[in-house]
N, C-alpha and C positions, 0 to 999 in steps of 0.2 A: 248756592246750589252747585252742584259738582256737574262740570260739563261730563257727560257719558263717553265722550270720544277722548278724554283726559283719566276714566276711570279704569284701573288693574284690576284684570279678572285672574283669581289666581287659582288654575286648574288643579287636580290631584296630579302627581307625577306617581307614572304610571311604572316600573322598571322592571323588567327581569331579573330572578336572581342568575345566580352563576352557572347554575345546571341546568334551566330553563334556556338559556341564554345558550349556552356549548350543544343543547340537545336542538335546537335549531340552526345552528352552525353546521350540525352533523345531517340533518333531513336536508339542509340546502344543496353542504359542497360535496356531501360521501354515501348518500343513502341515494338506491338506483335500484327501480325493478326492471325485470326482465329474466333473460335464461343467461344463468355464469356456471362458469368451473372453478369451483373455490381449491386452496391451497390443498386443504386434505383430500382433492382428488370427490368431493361430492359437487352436487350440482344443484343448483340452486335458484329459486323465482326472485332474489333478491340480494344486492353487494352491498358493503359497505367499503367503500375506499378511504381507511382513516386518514391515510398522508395527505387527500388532500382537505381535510381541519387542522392535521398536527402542524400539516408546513406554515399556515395561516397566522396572520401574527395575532390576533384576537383565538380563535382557537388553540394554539400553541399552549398559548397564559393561559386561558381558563381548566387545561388538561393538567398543566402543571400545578395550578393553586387546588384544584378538586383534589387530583392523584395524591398532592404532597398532606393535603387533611386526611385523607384514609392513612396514609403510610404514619404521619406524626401520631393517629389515635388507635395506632392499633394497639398498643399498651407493651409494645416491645421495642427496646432503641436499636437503629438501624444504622446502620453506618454506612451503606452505600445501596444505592438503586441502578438499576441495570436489565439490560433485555436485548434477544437477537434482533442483529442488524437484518433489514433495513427498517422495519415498522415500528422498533422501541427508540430509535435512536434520537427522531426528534422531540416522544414525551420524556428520556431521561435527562433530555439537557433541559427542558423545560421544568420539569420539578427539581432537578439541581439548583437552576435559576432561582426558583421561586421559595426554596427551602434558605436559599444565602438572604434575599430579601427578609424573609422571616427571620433570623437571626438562629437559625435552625440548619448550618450548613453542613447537607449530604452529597456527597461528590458521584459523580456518573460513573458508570463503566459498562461496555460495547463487547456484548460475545458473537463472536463471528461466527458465521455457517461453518466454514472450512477452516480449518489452523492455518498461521500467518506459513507464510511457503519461504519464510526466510528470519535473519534474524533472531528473535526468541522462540519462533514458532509456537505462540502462546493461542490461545482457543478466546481469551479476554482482554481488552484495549482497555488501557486506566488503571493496570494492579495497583501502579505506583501510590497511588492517592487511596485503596483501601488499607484497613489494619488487616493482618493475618486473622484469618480463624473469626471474622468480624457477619455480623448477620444482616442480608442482604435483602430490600422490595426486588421483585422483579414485576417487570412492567410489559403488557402486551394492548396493541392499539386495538382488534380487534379477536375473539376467541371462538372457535369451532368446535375442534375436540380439544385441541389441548394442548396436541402434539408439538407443536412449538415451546411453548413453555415447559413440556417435560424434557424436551432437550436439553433447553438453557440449564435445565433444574442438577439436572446428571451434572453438568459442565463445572457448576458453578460448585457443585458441592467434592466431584475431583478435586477442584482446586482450594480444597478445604474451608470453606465458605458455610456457611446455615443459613438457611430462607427464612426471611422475617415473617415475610407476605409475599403475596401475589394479588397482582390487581391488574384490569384490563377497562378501558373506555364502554366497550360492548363486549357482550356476551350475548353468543347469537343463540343460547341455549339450545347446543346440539350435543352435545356429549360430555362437552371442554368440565364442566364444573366437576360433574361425575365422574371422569377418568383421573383429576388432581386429588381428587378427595381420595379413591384409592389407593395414593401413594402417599397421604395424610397431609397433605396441603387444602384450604380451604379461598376457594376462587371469587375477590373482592368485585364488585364490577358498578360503575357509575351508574351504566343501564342495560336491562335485559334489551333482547330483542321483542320485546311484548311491551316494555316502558317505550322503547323510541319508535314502535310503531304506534303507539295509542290502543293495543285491542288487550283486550279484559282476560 
C-alpha cells in the first residue's frame, strides 16, 4: 500500500504564453489611470509609460521576441530596425538581440530628435551596420497619432532607406493607425488599447 504522505500529486502546469505574460507586465509596471498630458499635446483618463516594461529584463525579452515574430513574418526581408530615441531605443536593442539569438541577425539603429550638433551631424546612430538603400521595421513603444513615427518615417527614408513595417507594443487607437495609413504605411501593433484594457 503506498503511504499517501510518500505519494506525487502531479498538478496541470498552468503557464502563460508570451503576450499574456508582456500584457500583464504592461497592466503592472506601465498602465495608470488618472488625468495626463500626452506627447501629442491631448489629454487623457489613462498613460501608458512603456520604458518602464521595455527597461525590464523579463519585459525587455518578451518585446523583443513578439516585435522580432511580426517583423521576421511580414513576408518582406529587413535589414535593420530602428526608431526615435528615447521610447524605441530599449525595444531595438531588444529585438536586435533576440533576431541574433534566432540566427536571424538584424542590427539596430537610433534616430535622434535633433541632428548630432557635431561631428557627422547625422539625424541616425548605427548607419555603419545598415546596407545603403536596405528596408527598414520601425519600432514605437507606444502610438497616439502617429506623429512620431511619421517623423522617423521622413528621416529614414531622406536618408534613402524604405520601411519594411512598422510596429508599436500599444496602439492607444487615437488617430496613429489612420494618419500611417495615409501616407501608405500600415500600423502592426501587439495590442490595441481595447485588448489591454479587456473592454469589447
Amino acid at each position: 500500500m503506498v503511504n499517501p504522505l510518500e505519494r506525487k500529486i502531479k498538478y496541470p502546469e498552468v503557464r502563460m504564453n508570451d503576450k499574456e505574460r508582456l500584457k500583464a507586465i504592461l497592466l503592472e509596471k506601465s498602465y495608470r489611470e488618472g488625468s495626463f498630458t500626452l506627447t501629442s499635446g491631448k489629454t487623457s483618463d489613462f498613460y501608458i509609460d512603456g520604458k518602464q516594461t521595455t527597461l525590464s529584463a523579463e519585459g525587455a525579452y518578451l518585446c523583443g521576441k513578439l516585435l522580432f515574430t511580426l517583423i521576421r513574418d511580414c513576408g518582406r526581408e529587413i535589414d535593420a530596425v530602428g526608431g526615435m530615441t528615447l521610447g524605441a531605443d530599449p525595444l531595438v536593442t531588444a529585438v536586435s538581440i533576440v533576431s541574433f539569438l534566432e540566427n536571424r541577425p538584424i542590427p539596430a539603429f537610433i534616430v535622434r530628435k535633433e541632428a548630432k550638433g557635431h561631428g557627422t551631424g547625422n539625424y541616425i546612430e548605427g548607419l555603419k551596420n545598415l546596407p545603403a538603400g536596405g528596408a527598414v521595421a520601425l519600432i514605437e513603444d507606444v502610438v497616439t497619432t502617429g506623429g512620431t513615427l511619421l517623423k522617423v518615417i521622413d528621416r529614414v527614408e531622406a536618408a534613402g532607406f524604405s520601411v519594411g513595417i512598422v510596429v508599436t507594443i500599444v496602439d492607444r487607437q487615437e488617430g496613429g493607425a489612420e494618419n500611417l495609413a495615409a501616407r501608405g504605411f500600415e500600423l502592426k501593433a501587439l495590442f490595441t488599447k481595447k485588448e489591454l484594457q479587456g473592454t469589447p
